[in-house]
Residue, then its C-alpha position, 0 to 999 in steps of 0.5 A: x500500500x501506497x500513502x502519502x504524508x505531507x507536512x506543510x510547515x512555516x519554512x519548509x514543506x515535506x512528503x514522505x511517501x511510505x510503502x507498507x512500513x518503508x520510507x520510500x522517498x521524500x522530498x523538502x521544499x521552501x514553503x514559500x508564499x503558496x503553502x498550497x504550491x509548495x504542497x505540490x512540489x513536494x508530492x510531485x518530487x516524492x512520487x518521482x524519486x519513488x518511480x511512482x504515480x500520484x494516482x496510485x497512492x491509496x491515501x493522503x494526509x496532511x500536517x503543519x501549519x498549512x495542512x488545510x492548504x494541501x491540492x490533494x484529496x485526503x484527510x489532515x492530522x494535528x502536527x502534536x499526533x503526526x509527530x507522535x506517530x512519526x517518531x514511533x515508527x523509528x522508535x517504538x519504545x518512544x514516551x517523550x516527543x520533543x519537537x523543535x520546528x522554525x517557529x514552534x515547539x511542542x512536546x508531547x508524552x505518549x503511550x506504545x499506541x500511539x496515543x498521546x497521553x499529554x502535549x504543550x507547546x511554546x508561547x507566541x515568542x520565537x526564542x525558543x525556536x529554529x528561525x530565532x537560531x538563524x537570526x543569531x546565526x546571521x547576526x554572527x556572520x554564519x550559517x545554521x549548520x556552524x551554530x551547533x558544532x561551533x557552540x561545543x567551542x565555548x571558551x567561557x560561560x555565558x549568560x543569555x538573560x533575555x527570553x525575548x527574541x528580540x532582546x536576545x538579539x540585542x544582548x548578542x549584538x552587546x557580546x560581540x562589542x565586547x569582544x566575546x567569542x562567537x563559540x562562547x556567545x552561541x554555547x549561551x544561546x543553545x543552553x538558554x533554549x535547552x532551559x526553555x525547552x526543558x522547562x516545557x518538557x518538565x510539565x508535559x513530563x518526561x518519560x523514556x525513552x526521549x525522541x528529539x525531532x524536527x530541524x532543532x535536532x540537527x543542531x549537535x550543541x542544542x542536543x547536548x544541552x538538553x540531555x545535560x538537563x533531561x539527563x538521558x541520551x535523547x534519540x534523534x530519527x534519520x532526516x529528523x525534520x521529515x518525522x512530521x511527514x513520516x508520521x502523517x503518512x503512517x496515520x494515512x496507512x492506518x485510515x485505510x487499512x481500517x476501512 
């Protein structure tokens, strides 16, 4: 059986197309103004890569922020259960989802079926999120990718007080004039979101096995930081900004299988 998972997030949108239990090819694409286009794009890529047609998948569902804005029939699920599934179909022992994405975080506690037994999700402020590191990111003159090994380079602690985006910002800016290193500066800033981040967790709760997904788990220095805090190795998917799509597409095989 064919399905289809598509997660139409902020920044990127996903397709995941998944035969019986195998991820068979995927696609990312920048969402862009269209969430709609970006949708089909990534479909389009996916079934390509696949060798298949868009006709022969048995069934869609939609995730993320934009998941009404799908152009294919099919039925949607909440970005909370697609995570969920999406992790426990690399992890079955998953209890603890946490997911970090450009412009949200959720964590969610889990049962073995699937079931999701208790979530949250961050205020409206982006400083806990993948788009705040790319801000700092640029504010330093960097790329994404050198945020999380440079941070392991930290030569001092230091503080991040500001819980703000913006004023997070600034505060950076100050380091630099004061002539701190960058490694150090981004060692803060990593820690201080592992803190927010570890804050939500702690009140969801925190059961083990613990799955980090999205794009904030490519990030090596943000990863160590949590499970300084959380105190456990926390389990990262292969392609972990696909689990949302990965998880939309195993609740697509579900749906069809119980018709």
């Amino acid at each position: 059986m064919l399905t289809v998972g598509v997660d139409i997030g902020s920044l990127t949108t996903k397709a995941v197309v998944l035969e019986d239990s195998k991820v068979i090819a995927h696609e990312l694409v920048l969402t862009g103004e269209s969430s709609r286009e970006a949708a089909a794009r990534a479909v389009q890529g996916a079934t390509s890569v696949a060798g298949v047609d868009i006709g022969d998948v048995a069934r869609f569902v939609s995730t993320g922020a934009g998941k009404s804005e799908t152009p294919y029939e099919g039925d949607q699920a909440t970005e909370v259960l697609s995570a969920v599934r999406g992790a426990l179909f690399y992890y079955p022992s998953a209890r603890t989802v946490i997911d970090m994405g450009a412009e949200s975080v959720r964590v969610a506690r889990c049962g073995a079926n699937g079931r999701v037994v208790d979530f949250g999700t961050n205020d409206k402020c982006a400083s806990g999120t993948g788009t705040f590191l790319d801000t700092i990111a640029k504010a330093l003159e960097l790329t994404a990718e050198d945020i999380g090994p440079l941070s392991l380079q930290a030569k001092e602690d230091i503080l991040i007080t500001a819980t703000c985006a913006v004023f997070a910002e600034s505060e950076v800016v100050g380091l630099i004039a004061q002539g701190k290193d960058k490694a150090s500066i981004l060692n803060g800033i990593t820690r201080s979101i592992a803190s927010r981040v570890y804050g939500l967790a702690n009140r969801v709760g925190i059961n083990k096995d613990v799955i980090f997904i999205g794009g904030g788990a490519e990030n090596i220095g943000l990863r160590k930081s949590l499970e300084s805090l959380i105190k456990q190795e926390l389990l990262v998917p292969p392609d972990p900004q696909l689990t949302g799509a990965v998880g939309a597409a195993v609740i697509a095989q579900e749906k069809s299988k119980a018709q």
